[in-house]
C-alpha positions in Angstrom: 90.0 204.7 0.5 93.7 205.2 -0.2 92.9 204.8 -4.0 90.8 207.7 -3.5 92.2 211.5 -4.3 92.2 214.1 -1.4 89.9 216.2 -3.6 87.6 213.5 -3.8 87.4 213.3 -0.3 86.8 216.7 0.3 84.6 216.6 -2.1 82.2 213.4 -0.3 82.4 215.7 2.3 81.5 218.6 1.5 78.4 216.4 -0.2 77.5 214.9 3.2 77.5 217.6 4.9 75.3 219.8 2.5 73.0 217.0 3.1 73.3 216.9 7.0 72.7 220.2 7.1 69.5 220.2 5.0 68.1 217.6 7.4 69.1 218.9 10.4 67.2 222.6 9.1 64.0 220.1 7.9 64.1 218.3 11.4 64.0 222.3 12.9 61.4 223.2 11.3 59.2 220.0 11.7 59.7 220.5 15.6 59.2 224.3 15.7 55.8 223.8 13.2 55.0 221.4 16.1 55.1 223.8 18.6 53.5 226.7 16.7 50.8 224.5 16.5 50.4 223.5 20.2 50.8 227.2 20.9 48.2 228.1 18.5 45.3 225.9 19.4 45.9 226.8 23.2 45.6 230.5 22.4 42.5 229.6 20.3 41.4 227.7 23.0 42.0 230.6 25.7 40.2 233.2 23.2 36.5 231.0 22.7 37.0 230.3 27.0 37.5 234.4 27.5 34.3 235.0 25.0 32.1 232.3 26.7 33.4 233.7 30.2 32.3 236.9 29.3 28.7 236.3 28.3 28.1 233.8 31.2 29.4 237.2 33.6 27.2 239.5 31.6 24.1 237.7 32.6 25.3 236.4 35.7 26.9 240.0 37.1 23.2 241.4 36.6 21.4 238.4 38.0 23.8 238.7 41.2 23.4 242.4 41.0 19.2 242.7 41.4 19.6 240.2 44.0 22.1 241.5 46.0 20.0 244.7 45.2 16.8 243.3 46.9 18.6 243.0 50.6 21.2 246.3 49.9 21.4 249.5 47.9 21.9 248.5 44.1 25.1 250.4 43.6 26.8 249.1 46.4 25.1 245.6 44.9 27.0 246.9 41.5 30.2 247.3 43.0 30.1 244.3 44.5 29.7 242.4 41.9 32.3 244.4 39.7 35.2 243.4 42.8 33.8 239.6 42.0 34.5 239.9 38.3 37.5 241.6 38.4 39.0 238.9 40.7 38.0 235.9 38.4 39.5 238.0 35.6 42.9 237.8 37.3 42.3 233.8 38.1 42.0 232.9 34.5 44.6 235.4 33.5 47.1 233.6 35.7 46.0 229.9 34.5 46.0 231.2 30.5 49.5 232.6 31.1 50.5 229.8 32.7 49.8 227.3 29.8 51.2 229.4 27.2 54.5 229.2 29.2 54.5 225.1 28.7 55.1 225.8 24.8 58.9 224.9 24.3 60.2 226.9 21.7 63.5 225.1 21.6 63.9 222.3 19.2 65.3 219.8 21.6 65.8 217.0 19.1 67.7 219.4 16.7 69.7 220.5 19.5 70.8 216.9 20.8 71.3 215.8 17.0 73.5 218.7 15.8 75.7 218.1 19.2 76.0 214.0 18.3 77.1 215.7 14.9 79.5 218.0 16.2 80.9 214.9 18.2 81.4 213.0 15.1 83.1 215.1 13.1 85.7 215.5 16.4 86.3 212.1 15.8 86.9 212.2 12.3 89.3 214.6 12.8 91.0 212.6 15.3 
């Protein structure tokens, strides 16, 4: 290594870490595509759960209406049923919003590596 010019040096360097870097921004984007992913089939998920949800309370509001209609008068029966909906609506709007917060947008493996990295090239200082 002695044999070796300071330029050269500087030079390896420089090369490594051009090449550290690229692999540390390919290892960030790997995890973040990850996570766009998870993110995206949840919230695909959530969408065809809100469309089925809303045809099985389309049918099952008016069904519930006529029969609550049969013992009381049908627009208190309406308004009942309306109160009923608007509740579950709130439910599922806590349990979506709650999923979509367990996405980590954070690359945690890019974040440990480039410290370990930042450690080592203390040390080569030193």
């Amino acid at each position: 290594m002695e044999d070796q010019s300071i330029g050269s040096l500087i030079g390896r360097l420089s090369t490594h870490l051009s090449k550290l870097m690229r692999q540390e921004m390919a290892l960030a984007k790997a995890e973040i595509r990850e996570e766009v992913k998870q993110a995206g089939k949840g919230a695909g998920m959530l969408g065809g759960a809100g469309f089925a949800a809303w045809m099985v309370a389309v049918f099952a509001s008016l069904t519930l209406m006529f029969l609550l209609g049969l013992a009381i008068d049908l627009t208190w029966a309406a308004l009942i049923v309306t109160l009923l909906w608007a509740a579950v609506g709130a439910a599922l709007f806590v349990v979506g919003r709650n999923q979509l917060k367990q996405v980590n947008p954070k690359p945690e493996q890019t974040v440990e590596s480039l410290k370990e990295d930042k450690e080592w090239l203390k040390a080569q200082k030193n």
